[in-house]
C-alpha positions in Angstrom: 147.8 81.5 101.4 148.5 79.1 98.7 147.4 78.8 95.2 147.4 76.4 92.7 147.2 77.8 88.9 148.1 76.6 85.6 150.9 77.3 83.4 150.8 76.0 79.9 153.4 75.9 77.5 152.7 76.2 73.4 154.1 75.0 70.3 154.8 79.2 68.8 150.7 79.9 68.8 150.7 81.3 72.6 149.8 84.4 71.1 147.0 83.2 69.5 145.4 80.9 72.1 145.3 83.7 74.6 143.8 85.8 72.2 141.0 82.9 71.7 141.1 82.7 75.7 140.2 85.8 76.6 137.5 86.0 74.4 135.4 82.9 75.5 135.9 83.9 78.8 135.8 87.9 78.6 139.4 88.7 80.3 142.0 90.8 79.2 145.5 89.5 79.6 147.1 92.2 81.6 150.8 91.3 80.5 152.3 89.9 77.8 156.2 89.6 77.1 158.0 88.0 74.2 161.2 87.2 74.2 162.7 89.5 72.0 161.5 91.7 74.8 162.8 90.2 78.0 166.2 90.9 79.6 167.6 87.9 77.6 166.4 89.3 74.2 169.9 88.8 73.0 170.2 85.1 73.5 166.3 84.3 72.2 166.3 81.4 69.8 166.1 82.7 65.9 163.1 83.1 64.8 162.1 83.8 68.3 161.7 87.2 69.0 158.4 88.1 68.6 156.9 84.7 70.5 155.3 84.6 73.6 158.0 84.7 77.2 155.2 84.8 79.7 151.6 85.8 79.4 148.5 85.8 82.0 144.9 85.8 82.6 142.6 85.8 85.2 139.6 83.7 85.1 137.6 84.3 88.4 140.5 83.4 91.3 142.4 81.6 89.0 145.4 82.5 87.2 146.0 80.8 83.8 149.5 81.4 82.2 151.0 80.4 79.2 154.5 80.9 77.1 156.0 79.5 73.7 158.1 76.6 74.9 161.7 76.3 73.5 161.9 75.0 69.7 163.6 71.8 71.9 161.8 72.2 74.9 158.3 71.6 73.3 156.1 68.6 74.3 152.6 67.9 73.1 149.9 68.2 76.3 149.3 65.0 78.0 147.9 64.0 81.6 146.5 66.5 83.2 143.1 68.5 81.7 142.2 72.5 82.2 138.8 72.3 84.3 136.9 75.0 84.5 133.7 74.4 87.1 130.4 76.6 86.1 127.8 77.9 88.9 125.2 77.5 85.5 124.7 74.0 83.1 123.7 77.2 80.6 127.3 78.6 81.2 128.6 75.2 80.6 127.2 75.0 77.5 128.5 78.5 76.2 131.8 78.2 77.7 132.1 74.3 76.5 130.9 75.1 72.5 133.2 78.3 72.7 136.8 76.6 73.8 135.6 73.4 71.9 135.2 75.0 68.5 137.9 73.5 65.9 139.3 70.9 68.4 138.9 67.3 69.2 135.9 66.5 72.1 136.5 63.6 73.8 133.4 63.5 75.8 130.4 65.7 74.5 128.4 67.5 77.1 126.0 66.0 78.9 124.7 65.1 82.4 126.2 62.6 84.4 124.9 61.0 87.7 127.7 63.9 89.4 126.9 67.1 87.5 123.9 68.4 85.4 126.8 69.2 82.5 130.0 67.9 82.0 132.3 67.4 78.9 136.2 66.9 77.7 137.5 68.1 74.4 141.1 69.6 73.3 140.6 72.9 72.2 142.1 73.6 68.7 145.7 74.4 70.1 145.8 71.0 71.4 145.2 72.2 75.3 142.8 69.4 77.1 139.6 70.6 78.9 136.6 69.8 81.1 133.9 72.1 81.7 131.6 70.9 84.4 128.9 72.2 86.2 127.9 70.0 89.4 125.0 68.9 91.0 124.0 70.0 94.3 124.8 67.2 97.1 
């Protein structure tokens, strides 16, 4: 079996956004590793050490995974979105007005002639979302 998760890279605040992950969605991040901690602690970039290697949670079947990228490996988030698919249009809401909070919405949520709540925002650490909760063909 296959299976297709996300890995997003961060700008030194991994920490901190998986923090504010696994509290919207109620997960515990069941590794963490920073650099200073791997087995190539000794070449980390100064000022380094303490940021985020590799990190996880696990959001229903899905895997979402994150790191600090490189001082000169960085690039801002672009073309691609983090969806997250709700069974409820009430857990749409939650989940949408949690990750939204501090960030930039694109599209606020609504209904669509596709799903009784969809919306697109970047969260606060600059990650692009939709939350959707479809309509029953």
């Amino acid at each position: 079996m296959n299976n297709l998760n996300t890995y997003l890279h961060f700008n030194g605040n991994c920490e901190e956004a998986f923090a504010f992950y696994e509290k919207v969605f109620g997960v515990k991040a069941p590794m963490k590793m920073t650099y200073g901690e791997s087995p190539m602690g000794g070449q980390t970039p100064p000022g380094f050490a303490k940021k985020i290697m590799h990190t996880r949670i696990q959001v229903g079947n899905t895997l979402v995974m994150g790191s600090d990228a490189p001082p000169d490996r960085y690039s801002k988030p672009q073309g691609f979105s983090v969806s997250v698919n709700c069974d409820k249009p009430e857990d749409a809401d939650s989940i949408y007005n949690a990750l939204s909070a501090g960030g930039q919405v694109t599209m606020p949520i609504q209904e669509t002639f596709w799903a009784k709540r969809f919306g697109m925002f970047f969260d606060k650490f600059g990650i692009p979302w939709m939350v959707n909760c479809e309509k029953q063909a």
